[in-house]
N, CA, C and O atoms as a printed pandas DataFrame, in Angstrom:
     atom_number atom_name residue_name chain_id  residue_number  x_coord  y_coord  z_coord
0              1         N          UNK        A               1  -13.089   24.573   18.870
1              2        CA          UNK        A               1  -14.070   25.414   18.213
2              3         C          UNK        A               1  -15.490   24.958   18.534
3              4         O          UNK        A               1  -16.316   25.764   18.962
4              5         N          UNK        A               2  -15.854   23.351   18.280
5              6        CA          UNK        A               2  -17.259   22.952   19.123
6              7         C          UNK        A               2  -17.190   21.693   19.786
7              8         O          UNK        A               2  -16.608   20.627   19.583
8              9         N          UNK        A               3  -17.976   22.156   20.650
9             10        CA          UNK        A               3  -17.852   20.554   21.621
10            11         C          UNK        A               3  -18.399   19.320   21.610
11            12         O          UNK        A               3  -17.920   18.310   22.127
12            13         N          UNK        A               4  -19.600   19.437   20.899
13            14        CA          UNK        A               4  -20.445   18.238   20.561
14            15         C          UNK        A               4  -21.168   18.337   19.340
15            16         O          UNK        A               4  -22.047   17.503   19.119
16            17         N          UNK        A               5  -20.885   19.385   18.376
17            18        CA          UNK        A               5  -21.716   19.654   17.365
18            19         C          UNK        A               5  -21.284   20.201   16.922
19            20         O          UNK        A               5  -20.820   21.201   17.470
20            21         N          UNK        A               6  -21.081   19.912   15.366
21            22        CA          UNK        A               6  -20.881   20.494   13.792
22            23         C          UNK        A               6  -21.444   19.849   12.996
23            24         O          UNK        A               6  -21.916   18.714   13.062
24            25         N          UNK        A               7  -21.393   20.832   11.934
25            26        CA          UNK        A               7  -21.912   20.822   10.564
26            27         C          UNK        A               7  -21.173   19.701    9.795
27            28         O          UNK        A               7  -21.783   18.902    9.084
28            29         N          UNK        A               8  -20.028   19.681    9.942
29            30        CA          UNK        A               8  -19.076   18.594    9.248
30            31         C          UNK        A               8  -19.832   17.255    8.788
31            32         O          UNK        A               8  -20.790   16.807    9.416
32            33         N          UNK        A               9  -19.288   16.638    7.587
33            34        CA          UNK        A               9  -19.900   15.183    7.519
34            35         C          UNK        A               9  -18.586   14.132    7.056
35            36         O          UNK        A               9  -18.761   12.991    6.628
36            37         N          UNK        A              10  -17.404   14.711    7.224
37            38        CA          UNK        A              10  -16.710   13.594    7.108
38            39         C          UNK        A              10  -15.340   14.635    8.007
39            40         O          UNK        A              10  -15.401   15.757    8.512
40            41         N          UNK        A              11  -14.214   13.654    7.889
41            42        CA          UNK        A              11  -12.902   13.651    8.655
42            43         C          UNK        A              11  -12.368   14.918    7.971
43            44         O          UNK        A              11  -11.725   15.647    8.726
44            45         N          UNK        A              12  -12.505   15.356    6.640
45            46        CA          UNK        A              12  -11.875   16.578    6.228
46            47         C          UNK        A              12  -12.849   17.765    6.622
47            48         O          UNK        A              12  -12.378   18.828    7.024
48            49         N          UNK        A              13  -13.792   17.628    6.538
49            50        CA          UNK        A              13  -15.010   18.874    7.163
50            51         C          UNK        A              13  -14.125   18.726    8.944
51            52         O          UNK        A              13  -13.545   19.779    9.210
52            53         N          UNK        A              14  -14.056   18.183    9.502
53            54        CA          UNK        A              14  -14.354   18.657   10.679
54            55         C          UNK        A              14  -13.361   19.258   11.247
55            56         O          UNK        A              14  -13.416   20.114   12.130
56            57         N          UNK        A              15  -11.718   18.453   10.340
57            58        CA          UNK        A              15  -10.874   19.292   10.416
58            59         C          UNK        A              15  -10.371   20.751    9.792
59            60         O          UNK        A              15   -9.520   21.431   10.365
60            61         N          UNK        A              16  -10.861   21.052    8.828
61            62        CA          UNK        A              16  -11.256   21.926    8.008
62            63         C          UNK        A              16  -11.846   23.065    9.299
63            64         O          UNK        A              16  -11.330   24.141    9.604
64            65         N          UNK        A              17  -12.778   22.577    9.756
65            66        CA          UNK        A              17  -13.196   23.388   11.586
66            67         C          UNK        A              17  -12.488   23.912   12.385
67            68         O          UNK        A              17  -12.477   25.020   12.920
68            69         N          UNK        A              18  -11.710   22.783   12.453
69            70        CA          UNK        A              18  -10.835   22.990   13.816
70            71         C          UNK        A              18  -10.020   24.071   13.644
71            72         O          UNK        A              18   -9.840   24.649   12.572
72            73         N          UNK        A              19   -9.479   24.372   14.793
73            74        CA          UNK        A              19   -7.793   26.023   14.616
74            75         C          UNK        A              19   -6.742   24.689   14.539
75            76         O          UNK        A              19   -6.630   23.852   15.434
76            77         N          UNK        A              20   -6.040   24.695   13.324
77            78        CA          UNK        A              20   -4.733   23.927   13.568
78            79         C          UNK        A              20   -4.074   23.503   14.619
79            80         O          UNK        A              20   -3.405   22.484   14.449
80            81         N          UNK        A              21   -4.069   24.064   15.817
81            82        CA          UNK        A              21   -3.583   23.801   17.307
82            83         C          UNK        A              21   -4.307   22.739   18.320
83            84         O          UNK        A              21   -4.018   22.361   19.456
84            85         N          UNK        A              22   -5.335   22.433   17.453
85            86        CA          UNK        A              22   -6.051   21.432   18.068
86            87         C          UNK        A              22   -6.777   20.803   17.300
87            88         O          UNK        A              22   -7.932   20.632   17.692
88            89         N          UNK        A              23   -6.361   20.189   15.845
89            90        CA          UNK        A              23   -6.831   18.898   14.989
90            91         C          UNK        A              23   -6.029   17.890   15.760
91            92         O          UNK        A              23   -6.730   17.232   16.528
92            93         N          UNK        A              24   -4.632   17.561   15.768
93            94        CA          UNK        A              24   -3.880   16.232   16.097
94            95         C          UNK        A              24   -4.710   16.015   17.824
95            96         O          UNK        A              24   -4.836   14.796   17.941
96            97         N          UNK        A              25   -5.003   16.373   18.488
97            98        CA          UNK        A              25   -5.249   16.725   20.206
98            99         C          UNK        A              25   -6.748   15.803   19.492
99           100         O          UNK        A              25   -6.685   14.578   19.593
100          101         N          UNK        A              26   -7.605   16.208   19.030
101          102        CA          UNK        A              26   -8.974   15.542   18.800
102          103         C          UNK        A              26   -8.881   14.959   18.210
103          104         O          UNK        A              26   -9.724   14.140   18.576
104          105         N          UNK        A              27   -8.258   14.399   16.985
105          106        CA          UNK        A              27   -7.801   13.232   16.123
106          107         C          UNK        A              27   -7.202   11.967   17.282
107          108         O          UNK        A              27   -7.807   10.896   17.340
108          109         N          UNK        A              28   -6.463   12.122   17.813
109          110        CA          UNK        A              28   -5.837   11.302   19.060
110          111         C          UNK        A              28   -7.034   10.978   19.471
111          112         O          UNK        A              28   -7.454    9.857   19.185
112          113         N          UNK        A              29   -7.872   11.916   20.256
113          114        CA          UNK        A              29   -8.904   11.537   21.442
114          115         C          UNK        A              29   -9.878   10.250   19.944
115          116         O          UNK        A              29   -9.486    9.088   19.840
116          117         N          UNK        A              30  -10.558   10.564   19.409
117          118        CA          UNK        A              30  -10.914   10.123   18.160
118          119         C          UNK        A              30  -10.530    8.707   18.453
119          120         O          UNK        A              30  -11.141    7.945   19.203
120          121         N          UNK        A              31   -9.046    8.349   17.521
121          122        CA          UNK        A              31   -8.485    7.518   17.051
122          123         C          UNK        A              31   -8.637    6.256   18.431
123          124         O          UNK        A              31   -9.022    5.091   18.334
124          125         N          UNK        A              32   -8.097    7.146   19.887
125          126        CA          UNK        A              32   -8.110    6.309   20.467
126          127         C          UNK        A              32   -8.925    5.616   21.297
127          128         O          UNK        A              32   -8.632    4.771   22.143
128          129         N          UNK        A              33  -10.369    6.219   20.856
129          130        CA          UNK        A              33  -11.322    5.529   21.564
130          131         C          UNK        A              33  -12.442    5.220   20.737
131          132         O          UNK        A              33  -13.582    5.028   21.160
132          133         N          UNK        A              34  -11.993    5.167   19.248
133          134        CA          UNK        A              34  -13.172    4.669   18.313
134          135         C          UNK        A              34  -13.403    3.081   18.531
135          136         O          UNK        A              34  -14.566    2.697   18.411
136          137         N          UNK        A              35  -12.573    2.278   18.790
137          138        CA          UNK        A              35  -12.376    1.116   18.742
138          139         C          UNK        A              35  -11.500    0.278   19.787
139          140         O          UNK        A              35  -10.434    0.192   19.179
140          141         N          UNK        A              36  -11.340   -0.334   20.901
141          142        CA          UNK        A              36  -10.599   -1.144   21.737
142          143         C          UNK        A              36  -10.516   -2.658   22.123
143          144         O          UNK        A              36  -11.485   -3.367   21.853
144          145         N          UNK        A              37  -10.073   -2.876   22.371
145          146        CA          UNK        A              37   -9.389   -4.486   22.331
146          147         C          UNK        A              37  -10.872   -5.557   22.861
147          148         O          UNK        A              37  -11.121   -6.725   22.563
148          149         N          UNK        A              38  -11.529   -4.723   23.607
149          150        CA          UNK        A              38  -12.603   -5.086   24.504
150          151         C          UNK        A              38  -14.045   -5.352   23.382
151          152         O          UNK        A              38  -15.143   -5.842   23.643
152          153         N          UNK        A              39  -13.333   -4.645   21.696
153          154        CA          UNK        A              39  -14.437   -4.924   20.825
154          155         C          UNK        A              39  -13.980   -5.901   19.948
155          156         O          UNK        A              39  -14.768   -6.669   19.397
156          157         N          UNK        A              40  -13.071   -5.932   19.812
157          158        CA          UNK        A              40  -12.352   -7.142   19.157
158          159         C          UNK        A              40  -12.514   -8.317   19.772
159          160         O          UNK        A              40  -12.699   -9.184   18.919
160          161         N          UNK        A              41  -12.535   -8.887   21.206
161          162        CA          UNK        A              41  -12.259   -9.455   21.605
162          163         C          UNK        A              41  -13.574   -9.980   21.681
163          164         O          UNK        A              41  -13.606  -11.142   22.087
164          165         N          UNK        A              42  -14.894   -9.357   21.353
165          166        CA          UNK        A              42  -16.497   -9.260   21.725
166          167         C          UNK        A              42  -16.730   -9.796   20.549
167          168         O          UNK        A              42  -17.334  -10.868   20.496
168          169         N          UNK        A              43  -16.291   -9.145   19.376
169          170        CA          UNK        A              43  -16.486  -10.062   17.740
170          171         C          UNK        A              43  -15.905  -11.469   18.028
171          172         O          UNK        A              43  -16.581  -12.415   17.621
172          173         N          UNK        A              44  -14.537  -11.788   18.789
173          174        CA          UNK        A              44  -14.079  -13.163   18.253
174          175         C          UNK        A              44  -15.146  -14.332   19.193
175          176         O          UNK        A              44  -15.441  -15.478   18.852
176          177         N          UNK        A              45  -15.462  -13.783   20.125
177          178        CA          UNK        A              45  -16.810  -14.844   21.338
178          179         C          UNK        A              45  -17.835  -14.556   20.604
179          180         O          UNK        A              45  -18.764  -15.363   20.617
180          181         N          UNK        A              46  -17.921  -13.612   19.957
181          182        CA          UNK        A              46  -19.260  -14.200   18.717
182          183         C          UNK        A              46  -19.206  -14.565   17.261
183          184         O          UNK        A              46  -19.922  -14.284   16.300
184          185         N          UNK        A              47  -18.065  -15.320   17.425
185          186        CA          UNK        A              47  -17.887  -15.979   16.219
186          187         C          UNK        A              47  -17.649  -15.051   15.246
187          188         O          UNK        A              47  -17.404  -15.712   14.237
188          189         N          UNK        A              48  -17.598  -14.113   15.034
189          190        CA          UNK        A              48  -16.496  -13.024   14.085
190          191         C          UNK        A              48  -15.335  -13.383   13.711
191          192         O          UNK        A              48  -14.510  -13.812   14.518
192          193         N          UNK        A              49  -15.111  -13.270   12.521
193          194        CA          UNK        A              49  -13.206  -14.003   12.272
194          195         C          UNK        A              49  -12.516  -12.948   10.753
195          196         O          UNK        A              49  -11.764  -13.213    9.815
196          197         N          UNK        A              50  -13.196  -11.830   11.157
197          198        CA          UNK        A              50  -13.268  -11.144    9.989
198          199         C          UNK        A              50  -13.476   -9.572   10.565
199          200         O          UNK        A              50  -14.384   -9.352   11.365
200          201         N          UNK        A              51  -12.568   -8.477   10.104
201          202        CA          UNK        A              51  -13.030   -6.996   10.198
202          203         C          UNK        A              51  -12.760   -6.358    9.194
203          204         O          UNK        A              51  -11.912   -6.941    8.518
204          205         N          UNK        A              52  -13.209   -5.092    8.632
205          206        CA          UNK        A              52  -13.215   -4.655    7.537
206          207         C          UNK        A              52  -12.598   -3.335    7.987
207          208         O          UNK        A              52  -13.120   -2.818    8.975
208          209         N          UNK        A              53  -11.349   -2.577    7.298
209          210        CA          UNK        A              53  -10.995   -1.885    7.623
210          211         C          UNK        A              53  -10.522   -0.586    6.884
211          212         O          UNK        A              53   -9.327   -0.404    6.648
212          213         N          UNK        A              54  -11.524    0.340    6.514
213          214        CA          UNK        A              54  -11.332    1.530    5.465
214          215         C          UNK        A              54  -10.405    2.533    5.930
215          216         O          UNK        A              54  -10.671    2.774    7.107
216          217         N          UNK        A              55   -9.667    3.056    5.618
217          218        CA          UNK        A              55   -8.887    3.743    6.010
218          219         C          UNK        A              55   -8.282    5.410    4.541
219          220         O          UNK        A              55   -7.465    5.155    3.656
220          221         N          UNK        A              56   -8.752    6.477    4.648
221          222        CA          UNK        A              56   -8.179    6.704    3.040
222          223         C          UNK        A              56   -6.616    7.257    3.111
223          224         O          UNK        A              56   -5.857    7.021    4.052
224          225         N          UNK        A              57   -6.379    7.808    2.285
225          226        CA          UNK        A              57   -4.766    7.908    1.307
226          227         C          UNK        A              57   -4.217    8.967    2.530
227          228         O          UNK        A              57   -3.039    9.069    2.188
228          229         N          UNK        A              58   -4.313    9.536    3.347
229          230        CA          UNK        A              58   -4.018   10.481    4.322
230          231         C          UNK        A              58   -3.526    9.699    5.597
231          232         O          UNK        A              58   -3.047   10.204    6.612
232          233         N          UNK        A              59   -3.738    8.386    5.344
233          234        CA          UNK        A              59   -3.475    7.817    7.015
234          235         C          UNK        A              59   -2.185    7.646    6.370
235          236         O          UNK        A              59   -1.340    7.563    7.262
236          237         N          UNK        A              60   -1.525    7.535    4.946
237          238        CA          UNK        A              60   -0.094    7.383    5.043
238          239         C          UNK        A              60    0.748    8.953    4.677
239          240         O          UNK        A              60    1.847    9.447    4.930
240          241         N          UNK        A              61   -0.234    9.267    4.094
241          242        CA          UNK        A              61    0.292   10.774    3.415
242          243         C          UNK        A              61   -0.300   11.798    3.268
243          244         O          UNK        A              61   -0.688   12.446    2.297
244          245         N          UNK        A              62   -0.384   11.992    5.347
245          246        CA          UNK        A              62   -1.229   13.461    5.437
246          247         C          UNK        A              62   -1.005   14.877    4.974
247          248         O          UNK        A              62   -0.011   15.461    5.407
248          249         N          UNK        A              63   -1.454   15.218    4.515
249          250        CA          UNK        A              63   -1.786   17.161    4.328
250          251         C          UNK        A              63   -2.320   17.579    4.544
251          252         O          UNK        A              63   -3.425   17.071    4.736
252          253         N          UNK        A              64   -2.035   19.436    4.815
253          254        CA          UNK        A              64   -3.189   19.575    5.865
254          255         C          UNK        A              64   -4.553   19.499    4.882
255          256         O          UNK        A              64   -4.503   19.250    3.678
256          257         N          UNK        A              65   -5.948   19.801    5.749
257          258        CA          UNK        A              65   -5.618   19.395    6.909
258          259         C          UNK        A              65   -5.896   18.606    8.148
259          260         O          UNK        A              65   -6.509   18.877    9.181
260          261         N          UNK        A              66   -5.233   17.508    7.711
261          262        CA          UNK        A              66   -5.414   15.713    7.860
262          263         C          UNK        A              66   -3.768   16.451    8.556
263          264         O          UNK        A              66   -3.075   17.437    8.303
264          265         N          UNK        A              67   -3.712   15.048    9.733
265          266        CA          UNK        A              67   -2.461   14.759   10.662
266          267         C          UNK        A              67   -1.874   13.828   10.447
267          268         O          UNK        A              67   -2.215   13.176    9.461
268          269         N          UNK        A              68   -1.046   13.486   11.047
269          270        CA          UNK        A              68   -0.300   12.368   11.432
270          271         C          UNK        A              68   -1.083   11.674   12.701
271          272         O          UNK        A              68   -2.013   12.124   13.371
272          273         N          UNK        A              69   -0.520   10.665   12.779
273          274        CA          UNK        A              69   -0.991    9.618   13.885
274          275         C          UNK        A              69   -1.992    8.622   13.902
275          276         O          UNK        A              69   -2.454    8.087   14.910
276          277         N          UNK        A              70   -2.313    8.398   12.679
277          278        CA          UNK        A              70   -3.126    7.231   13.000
278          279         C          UNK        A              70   -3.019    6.039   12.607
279          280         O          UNK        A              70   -3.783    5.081   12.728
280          281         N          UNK        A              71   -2.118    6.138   12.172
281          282        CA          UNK        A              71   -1.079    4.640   11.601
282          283         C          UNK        A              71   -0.852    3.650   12.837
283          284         O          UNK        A              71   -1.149    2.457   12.904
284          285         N          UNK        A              72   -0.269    4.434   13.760
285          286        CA          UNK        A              72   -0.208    3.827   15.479
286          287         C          UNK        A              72   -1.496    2.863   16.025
287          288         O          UNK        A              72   -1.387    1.877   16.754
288          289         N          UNK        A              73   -2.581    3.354   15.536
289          290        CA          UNK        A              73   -4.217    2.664   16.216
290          291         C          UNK        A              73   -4.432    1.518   14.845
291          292         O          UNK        A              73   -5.237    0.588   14.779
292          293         N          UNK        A              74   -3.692    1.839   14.100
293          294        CA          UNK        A              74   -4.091    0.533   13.050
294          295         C          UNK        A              74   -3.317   -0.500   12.915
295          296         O          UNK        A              74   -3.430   -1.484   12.183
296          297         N          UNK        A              75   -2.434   -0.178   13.755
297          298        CA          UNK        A              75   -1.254   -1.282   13.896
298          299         C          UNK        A              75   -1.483   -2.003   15.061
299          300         O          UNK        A              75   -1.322   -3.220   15.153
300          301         N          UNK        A              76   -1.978   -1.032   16.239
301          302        CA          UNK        A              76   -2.740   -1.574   17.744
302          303         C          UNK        A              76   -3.974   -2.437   16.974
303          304         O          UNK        A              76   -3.827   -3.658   17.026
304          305         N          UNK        A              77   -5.042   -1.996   16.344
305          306        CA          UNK        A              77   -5.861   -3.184   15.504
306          307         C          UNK        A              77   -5.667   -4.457   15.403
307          308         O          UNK        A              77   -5.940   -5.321   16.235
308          309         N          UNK        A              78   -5.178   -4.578   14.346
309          310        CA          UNK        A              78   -3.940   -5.631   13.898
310          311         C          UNK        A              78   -3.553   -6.807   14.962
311          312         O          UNK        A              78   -3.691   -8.029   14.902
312          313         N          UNK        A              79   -3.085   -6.058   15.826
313          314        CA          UNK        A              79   -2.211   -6.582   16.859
314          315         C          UNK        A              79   -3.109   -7.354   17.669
315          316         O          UNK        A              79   -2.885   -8.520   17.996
316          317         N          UNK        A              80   -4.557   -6.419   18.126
317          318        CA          UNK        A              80   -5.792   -6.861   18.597
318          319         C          UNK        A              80   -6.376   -8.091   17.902
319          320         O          UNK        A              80   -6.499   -9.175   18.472
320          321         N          UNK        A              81   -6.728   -7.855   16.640
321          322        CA          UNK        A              81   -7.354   -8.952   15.865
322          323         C          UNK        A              81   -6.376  -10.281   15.960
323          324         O          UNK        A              81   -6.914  -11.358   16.214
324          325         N          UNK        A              82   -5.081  -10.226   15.777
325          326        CA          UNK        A              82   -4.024  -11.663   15.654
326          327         C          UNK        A              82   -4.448  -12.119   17.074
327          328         O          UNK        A              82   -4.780  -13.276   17.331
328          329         N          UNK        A              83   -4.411  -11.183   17.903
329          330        CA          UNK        A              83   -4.413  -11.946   19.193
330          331         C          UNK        A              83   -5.465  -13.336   19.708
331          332         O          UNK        A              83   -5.291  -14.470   20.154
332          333         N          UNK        A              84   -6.725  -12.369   19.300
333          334        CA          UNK        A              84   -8.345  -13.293   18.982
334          335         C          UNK        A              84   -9.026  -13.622   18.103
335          336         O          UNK        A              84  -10.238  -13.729   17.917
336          337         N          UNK        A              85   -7.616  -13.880   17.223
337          338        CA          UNK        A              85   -8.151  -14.848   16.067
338          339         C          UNK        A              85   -9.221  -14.344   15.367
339          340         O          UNK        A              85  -10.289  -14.943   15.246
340          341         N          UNK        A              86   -8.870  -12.813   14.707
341          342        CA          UNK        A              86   -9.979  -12.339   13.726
342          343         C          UNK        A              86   -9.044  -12.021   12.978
343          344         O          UNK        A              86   -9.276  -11.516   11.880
């Protein structure tokens, strides 16, 4: 529906936007490039040993219209942080 610009101000506005056929497709793109190993790994060489991680009640028990899938990138997190000791 837009490519670089909306009105939206949080995760339910923007899906609220979208045509159902393409929230999970931009949620993915989203999820998987908000954050990568290459930033984790940038906090622990600067002495970072700590991340804070908000997440609300939809990453376990979506409706629409909130998706599935992002449980997967918070577990990749996780996995990131044990590695370099944050």
């Amino acid at each position: 529906k837009y490519e670089s610009e909306c009105d939206a101000i949080d995760e339910y506005g923007v899906l609220r936007l979208l045509d159902p056929l393409h929230r999970k497709q931009r949620m993915e793109n989203h999820w998987s490039t908000w954050i990568k190993e290459a930033d984790i790994q940038w906090l622990a060489t600067h002495g970072i040993n700590t991340v804070r991680v908000p997440f609300g009640y939809w990453l376990t028990h979506p409706e629409p219209p909130f998706v599935e899938g992002q449980f997967k990138y918070i577990e990749k997190l996780f996995n990131w942080c044990e590695r370099h000791s944050v």
